[in-house]
N, C-alpha and C positions, 0 to 999 in steps of 0.2 A: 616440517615435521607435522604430522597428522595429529588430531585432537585429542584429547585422553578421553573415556570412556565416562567420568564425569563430565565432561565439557559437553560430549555428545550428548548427553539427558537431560543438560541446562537447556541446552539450543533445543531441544524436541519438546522441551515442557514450554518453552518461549513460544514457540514457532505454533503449539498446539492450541493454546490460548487466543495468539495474535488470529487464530483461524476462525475464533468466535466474534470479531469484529469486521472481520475482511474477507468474504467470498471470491473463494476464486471459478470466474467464469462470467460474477455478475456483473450489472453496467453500473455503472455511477459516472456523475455528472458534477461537474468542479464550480464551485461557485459563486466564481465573477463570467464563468463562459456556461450557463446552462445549457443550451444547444448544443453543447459539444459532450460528445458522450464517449465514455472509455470503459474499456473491458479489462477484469483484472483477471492475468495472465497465471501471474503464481506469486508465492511469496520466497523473499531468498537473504541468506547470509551474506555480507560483502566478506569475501575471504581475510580480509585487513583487519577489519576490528571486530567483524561478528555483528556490525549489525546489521538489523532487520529490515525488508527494504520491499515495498513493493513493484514488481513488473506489471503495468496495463499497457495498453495499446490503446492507439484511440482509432474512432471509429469514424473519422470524417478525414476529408484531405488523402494526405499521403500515406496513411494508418502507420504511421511514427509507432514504436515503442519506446519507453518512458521507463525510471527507475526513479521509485522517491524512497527516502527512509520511511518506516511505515510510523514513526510516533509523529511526522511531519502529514503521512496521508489521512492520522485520524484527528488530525487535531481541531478544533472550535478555534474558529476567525470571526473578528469583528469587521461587519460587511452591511453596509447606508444602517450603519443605527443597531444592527440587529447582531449576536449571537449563533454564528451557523458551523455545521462541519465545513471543512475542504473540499472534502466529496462527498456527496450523498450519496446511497444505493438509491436506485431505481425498483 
């Protein structure tokens, strides 16, 4: 069964928002592997529970694509001492 017409205006006011922290197209770089650099693809709903997830690709290797929830891609980790994002934009 498809979403009701509220549900759809949560997810779009969600997804509108999460779009002011997370670009999609730019690089960011993860922060125990600075070297390695990924491209955010797009941002998406898991059909299951709705939540919010980002698609990057990374840009070394085997150019893997990746899905993490996005409150996991913007979160502050503690890393040698210090207070950092997960992923930085470039």
């Amino acid at each position: 069964m498809g979403k009701t017409l509220e549900e759809q205006i949560q997810l779009k006011v969600e997804l509108e928002h999460a779009l002011t922290q997370v670009e999609i197209g730019a690089k960011y770089r993860h922060y125990k592997a600075t070297h390695k650099i990924y491209t955010v693809q797009d941002l998406a709903f898991q059909e299951e529970d709705n939540q919010l997830c980002v698609i990057y690709k990374a840009d070394y290797e085997e150019r893997l694509t990746y899905i993490r929830p996005f409150n996991s891609w913007i979160a502050m980790v503690e890393w040698e001492g210090e207070t950092v994002p997960r992923f930085a934009k470039l």
